[in-house]
Structures are given as structure tokens and as C-alpha cells.
N, C-alpha and C positions, 0 to 999 in steps of 0.2 A: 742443357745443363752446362751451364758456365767453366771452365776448366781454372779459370785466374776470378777468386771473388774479390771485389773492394768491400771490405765489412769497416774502415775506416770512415767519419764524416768528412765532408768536402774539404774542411780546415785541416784535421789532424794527417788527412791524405794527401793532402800539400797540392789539390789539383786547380785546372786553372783558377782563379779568381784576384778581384783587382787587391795590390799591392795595400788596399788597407783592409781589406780583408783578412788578408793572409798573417799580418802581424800580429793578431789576435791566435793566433794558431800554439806559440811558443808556449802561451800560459797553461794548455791539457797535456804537454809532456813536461817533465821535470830532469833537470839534469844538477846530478852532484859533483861537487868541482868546477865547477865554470858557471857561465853564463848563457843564455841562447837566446836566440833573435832568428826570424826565418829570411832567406832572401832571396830573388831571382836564380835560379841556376845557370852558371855558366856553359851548358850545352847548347844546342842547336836552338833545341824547344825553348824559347825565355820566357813564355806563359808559366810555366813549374816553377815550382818555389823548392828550395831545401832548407833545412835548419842547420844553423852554422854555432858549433860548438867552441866556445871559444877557452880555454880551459885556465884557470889560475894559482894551477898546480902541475908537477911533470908528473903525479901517479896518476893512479886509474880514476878512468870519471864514468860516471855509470847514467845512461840515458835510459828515461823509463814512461812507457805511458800505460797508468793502470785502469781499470773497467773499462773495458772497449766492449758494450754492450752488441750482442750479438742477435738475430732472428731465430726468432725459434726452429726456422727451418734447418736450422745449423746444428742442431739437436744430433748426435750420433754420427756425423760428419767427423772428419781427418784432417784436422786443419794447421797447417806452421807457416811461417813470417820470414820474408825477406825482404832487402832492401840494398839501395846501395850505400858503402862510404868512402868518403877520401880526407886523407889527411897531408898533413906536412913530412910526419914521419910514416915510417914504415909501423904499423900497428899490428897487435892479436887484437880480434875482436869475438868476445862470449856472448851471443845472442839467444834470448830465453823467452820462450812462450810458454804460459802456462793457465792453467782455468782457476777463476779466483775461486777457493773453497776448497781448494785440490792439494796433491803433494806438488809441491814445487820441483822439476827435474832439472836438471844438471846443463841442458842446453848443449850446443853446439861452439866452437869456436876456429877460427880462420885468421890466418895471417894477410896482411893485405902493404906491395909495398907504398912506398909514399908517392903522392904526386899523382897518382889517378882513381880512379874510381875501382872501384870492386865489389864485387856481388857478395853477399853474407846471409845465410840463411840459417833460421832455427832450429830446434827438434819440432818433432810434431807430439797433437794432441789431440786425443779422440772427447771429442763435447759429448755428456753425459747425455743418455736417453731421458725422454721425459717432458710433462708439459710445462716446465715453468724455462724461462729462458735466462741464457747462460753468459756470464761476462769473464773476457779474458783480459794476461795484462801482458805486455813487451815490455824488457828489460835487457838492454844492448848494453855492457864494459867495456870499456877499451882502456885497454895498455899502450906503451909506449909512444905514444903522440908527441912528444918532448913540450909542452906547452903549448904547442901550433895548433891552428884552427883547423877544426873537422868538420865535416859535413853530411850530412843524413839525406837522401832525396827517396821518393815516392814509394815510401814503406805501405805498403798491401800485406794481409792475409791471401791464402794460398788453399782452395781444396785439393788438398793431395792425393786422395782416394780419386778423383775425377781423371788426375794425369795417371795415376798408375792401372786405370781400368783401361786406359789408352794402350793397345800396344805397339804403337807405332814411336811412345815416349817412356814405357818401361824401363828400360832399359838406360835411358841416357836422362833422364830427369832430373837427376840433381846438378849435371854438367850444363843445363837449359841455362838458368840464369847468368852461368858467366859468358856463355856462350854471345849472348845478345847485348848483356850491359856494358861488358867492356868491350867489344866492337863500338858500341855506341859510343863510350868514354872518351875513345880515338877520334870519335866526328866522320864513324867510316858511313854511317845512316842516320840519317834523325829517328831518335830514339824512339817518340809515339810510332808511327806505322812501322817499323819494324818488332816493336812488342806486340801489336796489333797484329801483325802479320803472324807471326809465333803460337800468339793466343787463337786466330779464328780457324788456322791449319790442324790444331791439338784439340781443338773445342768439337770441330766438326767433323775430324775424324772420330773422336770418343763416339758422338753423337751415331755415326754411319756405321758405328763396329756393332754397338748394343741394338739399334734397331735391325741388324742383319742376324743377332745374336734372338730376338726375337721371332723374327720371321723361322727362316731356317734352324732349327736344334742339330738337325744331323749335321756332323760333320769328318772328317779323314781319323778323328779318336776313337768313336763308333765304330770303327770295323774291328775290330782283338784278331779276327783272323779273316786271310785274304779266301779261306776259301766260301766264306760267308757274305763275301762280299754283294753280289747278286740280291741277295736277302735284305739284308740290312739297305741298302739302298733303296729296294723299294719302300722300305718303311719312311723312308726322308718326308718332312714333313712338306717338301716340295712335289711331289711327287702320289705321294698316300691320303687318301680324305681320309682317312680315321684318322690323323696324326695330323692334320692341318686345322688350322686357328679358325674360330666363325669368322672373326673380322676379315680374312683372306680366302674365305672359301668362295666370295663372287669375282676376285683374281682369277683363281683357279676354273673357276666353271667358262671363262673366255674362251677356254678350249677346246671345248664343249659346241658353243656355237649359239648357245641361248641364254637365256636369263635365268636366274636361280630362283624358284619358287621355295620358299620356307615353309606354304600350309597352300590347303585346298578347302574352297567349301562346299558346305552341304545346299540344299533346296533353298533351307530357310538365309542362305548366306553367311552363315556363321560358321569359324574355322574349325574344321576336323583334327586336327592334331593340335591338344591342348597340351599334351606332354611333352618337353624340351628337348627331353631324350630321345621322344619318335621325330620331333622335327629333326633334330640334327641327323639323325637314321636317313630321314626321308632324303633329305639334302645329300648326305654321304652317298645315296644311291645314284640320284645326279649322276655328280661328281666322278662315279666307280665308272658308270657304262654312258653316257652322254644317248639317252635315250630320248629325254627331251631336249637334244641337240643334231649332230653329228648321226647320230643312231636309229634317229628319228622314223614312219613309217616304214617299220615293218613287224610282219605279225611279233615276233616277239617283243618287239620294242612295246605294242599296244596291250598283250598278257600282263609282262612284266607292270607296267607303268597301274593298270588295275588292280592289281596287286598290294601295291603301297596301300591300299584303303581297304583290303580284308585283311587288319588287323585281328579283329576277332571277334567271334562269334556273338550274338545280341546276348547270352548267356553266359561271356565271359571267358566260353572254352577255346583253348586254341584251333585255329584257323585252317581249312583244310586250302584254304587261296587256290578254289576250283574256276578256272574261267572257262567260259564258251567262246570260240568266236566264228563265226559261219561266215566265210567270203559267198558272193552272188547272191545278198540276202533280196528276197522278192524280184528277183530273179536279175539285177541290176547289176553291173561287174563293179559299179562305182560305191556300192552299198557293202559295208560292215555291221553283222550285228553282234554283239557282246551279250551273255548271260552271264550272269551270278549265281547265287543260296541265296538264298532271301533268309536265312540264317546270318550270313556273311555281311550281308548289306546293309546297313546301317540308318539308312534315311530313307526308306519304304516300309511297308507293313501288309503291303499283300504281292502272292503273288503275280507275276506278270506284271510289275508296275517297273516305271524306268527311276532311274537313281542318277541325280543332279549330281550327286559327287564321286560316281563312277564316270560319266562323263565328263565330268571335268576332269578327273585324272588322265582319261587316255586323250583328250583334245591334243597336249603338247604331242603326242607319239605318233597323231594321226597321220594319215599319209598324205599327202597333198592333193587336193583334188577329192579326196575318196568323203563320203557322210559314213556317220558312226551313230549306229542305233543300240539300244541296252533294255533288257526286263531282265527281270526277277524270275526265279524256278524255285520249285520246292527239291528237287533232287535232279541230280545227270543219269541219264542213259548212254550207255556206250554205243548203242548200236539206231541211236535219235539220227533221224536220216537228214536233220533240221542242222546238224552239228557240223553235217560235211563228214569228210573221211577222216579216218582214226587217228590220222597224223595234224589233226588239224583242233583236237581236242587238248587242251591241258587240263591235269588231274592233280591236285597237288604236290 
């Protein structure tokens, strides 16, 4: 997002183009009291053109350029006008932006002395909401020029809402422009890359603040009291899956040490978690204990992880999430084998049948080296000599 927009055409913008281009430019601004004609600028840059007001009278002459048609994206934006001028005499100059259709406001005005250049800037205006697109007009006065020639160079509109969400320019924003134009006045820098420089430092800090502002919500405002602090911290969205973005939860799962599964399937290959809610559940659980990571082979990591797919009951009731798991299965140290309910289990219909999407869930947890077998039971026996020892059953 731009911090400096040109909403000007290439002519009324004054930017580069050849010398008979540019004289065509005088005739969409209008000045009363004088005369105007556009011509090379005496700065560094001699590609820039300014319009030179030449007046034939010592009152006020009032430089105006109206419908300056806008993009609709412009719609509800913060937009004001600056530019530079110099005159012979020391001037007040009233600079007014305003939306055509609108209350006209009162504008801004600045004294500028004579013989250099100075920065002058508008009020601002907020471009109404809505789908039809909006045109605005510039009307710059000036006082006391004593009849001497004036000059207007590279008049730009300004999103202002873009520098003020900056806070690295909050603060000093309205001080920007004189800051840079009249250094440049002097010939202390050529004016393009040092405005450039200005624009891509504000542009991309704004840029780096809101996408930080997006990443991370928590931040040193969030704590009201320091002895909450512990608390609150873990909740950071850096830190907490329930409080982290989808689009950054495969950041997060690096962690971890594996890849982020979002779903699992059944026999026939088609995903088991059709609900976005249990996906993101499933993933938060990742995330919480790195079981398919870091955490990986060991008995609980392989409960747990079976777990995730006894949701519920083929009848809808909640889940008693009962698993078996018998180490030395057939008599092998290298052999796991897993039981379910066949209640619980979702893609079998009898029992003693093995379940494609029980296996797939415990495969990330398995241990390395070790094979993982699974059937189906109609009920658990506490004292199932098949189960192993007592500490080696989980019961919901």
C-alpha cells in the first residue's frame, strides 16, 4: 500500500515528458489573475516541469484544478494535497481540497518567504463510501506575490491515513514535506531519489508494522497486570495454537519437526474430518504436544494420536476414546497391536476387522522400526491377559 499516491494524470502531474507534451498541461488548470504557461524546472531534475504563474495584478490569484477523477479504490480513503511554490515575493498561500458534491472546507494556509521554494500542504478529506467513483477539485490563493512570477511544481494527492497508520511518521508527518522539499530547494539532493528515499522507507515500514500487526495480536498492552503476566503470554498468538492464524499454523508446526496434516483417510480414501472445526481441533492438537513430531514413538504419543478419530460413537453418542495397545504382540518385541469399540470405529462393521483410518492416524506416532497392527472388539476386559498389564490399558 502506497503511502505517497499520484491520483494526477501524467500532464496535470507535471512528470517527466517531452516539452511539447507538457504545454498542453496549462490548459486543465485554470488561474485568475494572470496567465500560465508550464516550464522546465530550475532544479537538479530538468525532466519536471512547473507551471509559472505569471500575474497581472498585485491581489490574490487563485490557482485551481477541478474534477480530478479518482479510482474507486479511493472510496473511504484520507486524502489531502501538497505541492511546492515559489515566488518573487514573500506569499500566504490557502490551499484547498475538497470533494466535488461536498461542503467546501476552509483549507489550510502558510506563509512562504520569497526566492525559494516551500512546501504547502491542504486540509484533508475523507472520499465518501460507496460504489460510484468520486472526483475532487484543488484550489491554491495566493497573496502577496507583488506581481512577480510564481511557480507550482509536482502537485500529488497524499493518502494520509497510510502515513498516520505508520508509527515511525505519526508523529512528524506534516513536518515530512518541508523536511525534504526545501533541502532539495537548496540543491542539498536531487529531489527524485531523495523523495523516493522518504516514500519507500514510510511505505515499507507501514507495510512491515500491519503485517506484524497481523501475525502477532499479543502485545506489552495485553498484560493490565504484571502478575498475570505468565498467563497472558501464553495465550500470544505466537506461542498458543488456539489463538494462531491457519495460514501460520504450518510456521508454527516447524517446531514440531514434521509436517502438518489437516485430515486423515478412511479405507475407501476419502477424508475423515469433514468439519473445519474438527480439522482445525485436529491440527491444534499437533501443534499443542508435537506427537506427530518431536514427541513421536511412544505409547502415549500412539493412544493419543488414535484418539483424534474416536470422535464418536456410529450412533452419534459421545465417545468413550477407549484404546488397547498390547506391546510383544505374537510374541515379537517389534510388534504393536492397537484395539478400538467397534462402536468408536468408523470405517469397519464387524468385529475383529482392522481400520484404515486408525492406522493411518497412529503411523505419524509410530516408533521407528516397530510395525502397528489394529482390530476391532465389541467391549474391554480389564483383566484381557491380551491387553498386557493394567498400566498399559487406556480407559477413557
Amino acid at each position: 500500500m502506497p503511502s505517497t499516491v499520484n491520483l494526477l494524470n501524467a500532464s496535470n502531474a507535471l512528470t517527466r515528458a517531452a516539452a511539447s507534451q507538457v504545454a498542453a498541461a496549462a490548459s486543465d488548470w485554470a488561474l485568475s489573475g494572470g496567465t500560465l504557461t508550464s516550464i522546465s524546472t530550475e532544479l537538479v531534475n530538468q525532466n519536471r516541469y512547473v507551471l509559472r504563474m505569471a500575474p497581472n495584478t498585485s491581489s490574490s490569484i487563485t490557482l485551481s484544478l477541478p474534477g480530478i477523477s479518482l479510482p474507486i479504490d479511493m472510496n473511504g480513503k484520507t486524502l489531502s494535497f501538497n505541492a511546492q511554490v515559489k515566488s518573487g515575493n514573500g506569499i500566504v498561500v490557502t490551499t484547498v481540497l475538497s470533494v466535488d458534491g461536498g461542503t467546501t472546507p476552509s483549507g489550510y494556509s502558510k506563509s512562504i518567504p520569497g526566492g525559494v521554494y516551500g512546501a504547502i500542504q491542504s486540509n484533508t478529506v475523507t472520499i465518501p463510501e460507496g460504489d460510484a467513483a468520486q472526483e475532487v477539485s484543488i484550489s491554491i490563493a495566493i497573496i502577496g506575490h507583488g506581481a512577480t512570477n510564481t511557480y507550482l511544481t509536482m502537485p500529488h494527492l497524499i493518502d494520509d491515513r497510510a502515513f498516520y497508520n505508520n508509527e515511525f511518521v505519526s508523529l512528524g508527518r506534516n513536518f515530512m514535506p518541508d523536511l525534504f522539499w526545501e533541502m532539495d530547494s537548496q540543491e542539498y539532493a536531487p529531489t527524485a531519489p531523495f523523495h523516493r528515499l522518504i516514500d519507500i522507507l514510510t511505505t515499507t515500514a507501514n507495510d512491515v508494522k500491519q503485517e506484524y500487526n497481523a501475525m502477532f495480536a499479543f502485545d506489552s498492552n495485553e498484560i493490565a497486570n504484571p502478575d498475570n503476566l505468565v498467563t497472558d503470554f501464553s495465550r500470544s498468538v505466537l506461542v498458543d495454537p488456539l489463538f494462531v492464524r491457519d495460514r501460520y499454523m504450518p510456521w508454527l508446526n516447524q517446531f514440531n519437526g514434521a509436517s502438518l496434516r489437516r485430515n486423515l483417510t478412511n479405507a475407501n480414501g476419502t477424508n475423515y474430518f469433514s468439519n473445519p472445526t474438527i480439522q482445525r481441533s485436529f491440527a491444534e492438537w499437533q501443534l499443542s504436544n508435537g506427537f506427530y513430531g518431536r514427541a513421536a514413538g511412544t505409547r502415549r504419543a500412539i493412544i493419543e494420536a488414535v484418539r483424534q478419530v474416536l470422535i464418536k460413537t456410529k450412533n452419534n453418542a459421545d465417545s468413550t476414546y477407549s484404546v488397547g495397545l498390547t506391546p510383544f504382540y505374537l510374541n515379537n518385541q517389534f510388534f504393536l497391536r492397537i484395539q478400538t469399540l467397534l462402536n468408536e470405529t468408523h470405517d469397519v462393521t464387524t468385529a475383529g476387522e482392522s481400520s484404515t483410518l486408525v492406522l493411518n492416524a497412529a503411523e505419524p506416532a509410530r516408533p521407528l522400526g516397530y510395525r502397528i497392527f489394529h482390530s476391532t472388539v465389541t467391549s474391554f476386559t480389564l483383566n484381557d491377559i491380551q491387553l498386557g498389564v493394567i498400566g498399559q490399558v487406556a480407559l477413557g
